[in-house]
N, C-alpha and C positions, 0 to 999 in steps of 0.2 A: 339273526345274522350277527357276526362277529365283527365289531367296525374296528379298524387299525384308528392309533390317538394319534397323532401327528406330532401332539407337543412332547408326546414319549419318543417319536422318532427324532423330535428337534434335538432332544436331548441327546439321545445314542450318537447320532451322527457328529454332534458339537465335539462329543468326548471322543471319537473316533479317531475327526481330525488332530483335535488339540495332543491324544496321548495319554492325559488323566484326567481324572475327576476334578483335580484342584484348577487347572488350565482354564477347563472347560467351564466352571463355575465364576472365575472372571470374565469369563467372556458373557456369562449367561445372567449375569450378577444374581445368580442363585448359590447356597448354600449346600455343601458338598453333600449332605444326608439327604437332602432334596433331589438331588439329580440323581444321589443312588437308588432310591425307593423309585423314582420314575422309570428307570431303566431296567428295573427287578419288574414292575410291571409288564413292559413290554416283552422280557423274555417270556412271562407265566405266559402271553395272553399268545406268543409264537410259537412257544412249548420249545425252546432251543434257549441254549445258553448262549449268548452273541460279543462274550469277552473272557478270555483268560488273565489270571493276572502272571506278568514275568518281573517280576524286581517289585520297583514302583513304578512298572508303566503298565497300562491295561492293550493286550493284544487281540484281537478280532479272531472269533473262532473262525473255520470251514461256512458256517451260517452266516456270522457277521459278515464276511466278506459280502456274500452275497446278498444280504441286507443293504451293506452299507454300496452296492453298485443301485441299488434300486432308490436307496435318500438320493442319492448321489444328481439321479434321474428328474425324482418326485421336485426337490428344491431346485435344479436348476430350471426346469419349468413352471415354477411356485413364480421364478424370479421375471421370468420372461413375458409370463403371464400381467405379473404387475406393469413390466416397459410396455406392455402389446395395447392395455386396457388403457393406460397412461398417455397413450400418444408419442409414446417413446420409442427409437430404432430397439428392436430385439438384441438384435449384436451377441446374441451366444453361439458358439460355435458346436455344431452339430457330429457326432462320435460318431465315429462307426467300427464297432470290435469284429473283425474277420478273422476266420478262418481259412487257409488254405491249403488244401491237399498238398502232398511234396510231392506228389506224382503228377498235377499241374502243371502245367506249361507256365513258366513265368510270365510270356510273352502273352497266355491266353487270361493269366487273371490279371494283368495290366490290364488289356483290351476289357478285359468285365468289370474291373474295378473304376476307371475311365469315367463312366456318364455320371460316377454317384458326386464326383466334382463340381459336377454342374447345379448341383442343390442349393450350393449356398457355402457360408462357412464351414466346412467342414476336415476333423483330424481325422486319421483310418488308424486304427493301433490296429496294425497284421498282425496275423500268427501263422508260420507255418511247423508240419507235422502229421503223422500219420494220421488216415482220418477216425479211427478209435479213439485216438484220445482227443481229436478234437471235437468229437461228438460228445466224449463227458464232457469238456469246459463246456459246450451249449448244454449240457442239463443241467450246467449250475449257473446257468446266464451269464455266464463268463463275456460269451461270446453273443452276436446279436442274430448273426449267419456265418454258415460253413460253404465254401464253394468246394466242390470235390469231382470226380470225372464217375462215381459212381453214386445210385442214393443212398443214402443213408440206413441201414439194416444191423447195427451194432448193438445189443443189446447195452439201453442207457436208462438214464432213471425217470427217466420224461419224453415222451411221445415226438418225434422228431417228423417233421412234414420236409415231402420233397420236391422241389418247384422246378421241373424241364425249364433251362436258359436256352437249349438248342444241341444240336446236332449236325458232326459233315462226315466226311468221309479222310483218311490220313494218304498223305504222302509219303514216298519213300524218300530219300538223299544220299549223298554220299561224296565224301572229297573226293578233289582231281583222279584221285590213285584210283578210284572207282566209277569213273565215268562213266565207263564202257558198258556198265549192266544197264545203261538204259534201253542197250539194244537187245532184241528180243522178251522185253520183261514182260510178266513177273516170271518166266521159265530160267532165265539169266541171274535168278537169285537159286539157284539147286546148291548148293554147297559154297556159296557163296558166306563170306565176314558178316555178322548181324551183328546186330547191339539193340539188346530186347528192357521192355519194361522188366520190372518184377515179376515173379508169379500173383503178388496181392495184387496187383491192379488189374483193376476191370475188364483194360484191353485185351492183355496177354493171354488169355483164353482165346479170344476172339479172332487175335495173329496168328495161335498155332491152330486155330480150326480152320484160317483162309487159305494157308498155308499147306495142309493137309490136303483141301479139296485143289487146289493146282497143282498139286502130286509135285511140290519140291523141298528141299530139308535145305537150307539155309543152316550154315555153321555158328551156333550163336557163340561168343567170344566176350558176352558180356551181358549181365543183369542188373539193372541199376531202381532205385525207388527215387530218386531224385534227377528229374527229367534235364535238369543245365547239366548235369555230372555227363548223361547222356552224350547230352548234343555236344560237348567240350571234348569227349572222346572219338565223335563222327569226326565234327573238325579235323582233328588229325588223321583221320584216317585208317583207322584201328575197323571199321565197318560200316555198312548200313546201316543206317535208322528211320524209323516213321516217326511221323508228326503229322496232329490234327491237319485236314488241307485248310483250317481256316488262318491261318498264322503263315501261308508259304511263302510268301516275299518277305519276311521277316524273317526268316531262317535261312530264304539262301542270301538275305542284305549282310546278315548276321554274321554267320557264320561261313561264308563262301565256299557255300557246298551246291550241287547241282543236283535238279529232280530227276531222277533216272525213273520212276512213274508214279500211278497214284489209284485207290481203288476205293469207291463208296460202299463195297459188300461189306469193310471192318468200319464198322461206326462209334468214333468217340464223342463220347455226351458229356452235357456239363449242369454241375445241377446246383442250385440254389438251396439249403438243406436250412431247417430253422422249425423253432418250437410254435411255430403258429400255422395255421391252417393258411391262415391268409396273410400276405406278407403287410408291414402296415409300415415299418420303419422306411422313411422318406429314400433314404440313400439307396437303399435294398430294393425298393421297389424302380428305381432311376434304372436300377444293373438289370432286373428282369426285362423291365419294357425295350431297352434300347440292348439286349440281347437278342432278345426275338422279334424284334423290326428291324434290325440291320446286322448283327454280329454274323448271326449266323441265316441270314435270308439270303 
């Protein structure tokens, strides 16, 4: 077995922060052919180069980066470990790198993102964006988890596990100017203003097959991959829209629009997507449990 040297990683990481060899060697009160030969070792023994050089300052490959997120891990728990053993408060504050769908509900990944607060210290660096490319930033650990409204299926460079948070059924809405199709619905939507997801997202399949079997064509007047873009256009009243039913008084608080009806046949899901089988990161697992005991119960 291949053991990683730690004092090669002290090294990488010192020089990572600092910028160069020379920095980092006061800091290390080591000698600058010292920390280079250690740092040569560690690339042979990862088989990756983990710095370029730009001028006189040393820059982090593609690999370094993702090294240096993993020191970054390894030392701050190296540190926390000694407060814990020490009799000393912890006190470091606990990350959490997310991802989220743009086709999310903002409102739905507040509500998921919510319980991971309740852990302890902790910062969230979000990212939103299509879920392709946030499925590469989690194959280079970029990210820790992805929340998305479909699983994960993009081909990426590392095995991607999909963890059900829950499931409901969507609501339909629509400003003042469209009250009136609450009556007789969903027949009251035949040629009716829509305002549709994209064709990428999950649902829009789903809308034109429920859609289909109640025998009505709704005028769609709009496609959108970013679901506030959406809702900011129902607002005014430009058309109908759906939304998850688990967020519905938050949409008509929101946006003062009215439910004209609601139907469990189109079902929006929400999935926890991440390179582990099992989820283990403290915050991620806060968002699964109190998803599926209250979010969506």
């Amino acid at each position: 077995m291949s053991w990683l040297n730690y004092h090669h990683l002290l090294y990488f990481w010192t020089v990572a922060r600092a910028g160069t060899i020379a920095k980092a060697g006061e800091e290390l009160r080591l000698a600058q052919p010292t920390i280079s030969s250690q740092i040569k070792l560690l690339e042979e023994s990862l088989g990756h180069k983990l710095f370029e050089r730009q001028g006189r300052k040393l820059v982090l490959t593609d690999v370094g980066r993702t090294v240096m997120r993993y020191a970054d891990e390894i030392f701050r728990l190296g540190n926390e470990l000694k407060n814990v053993v020490g009799g000393l408060p912890a006190g470091q504050q606990l990350r959490l790198h997310v991802g989220v769908a743009d086709v999310v509900p903002k409102v739905v990944a507040e509500r998921l993102l919510q319980p991971a607060l309740d852990v302890g210290p902790l910062r969230i660096v979000c990212r939103e964006g299509p879920l392709p490319q946030l499925l590469a930033s989690l194959a280079l650990h970029e990210l820790d988890v992805v929340l998305a409204d479909a699983p994960g299926s993009e081909p990426v460079s590392v095995r991607a596990f999909n963890h059900l948070l829950g499931k409901c059924g969507v609501t339909f809405f629509a400003a003042p100017a469209h009250a009136h199709l609450k009556r007789d619905f969903p027949r009251s939507l035949d040629g009716a203003p829509i305002l549709m997801p994209s064709e990428a997202s999950s649902i829009r399949h789903a809308m034109d097959l429920w859609f289909e079997a109640q025998g009505v064509r709704p005028t769609v007047v709009g496609d959108f991959d970013d679901s506030a873009l959406l809702k900011a256009f129902g607002e005014r009243g430009l058309g109908v829209f759906a939304m998850p039913s688990v967020i519905k008084a938050e949409v008509v608080r929101q946006f003062d629009v009215s439910v004209i009806g609601h139907t469990d046949e189109i079902e929006s899901c929400f999935y926890a997507i991440s390179v582990e089988r099992r989820l283990r990161h403290p915050a991620v697992v806060a968002i699964a449990e109190a998803a599926r005991s209250s979010l969506f119960s």
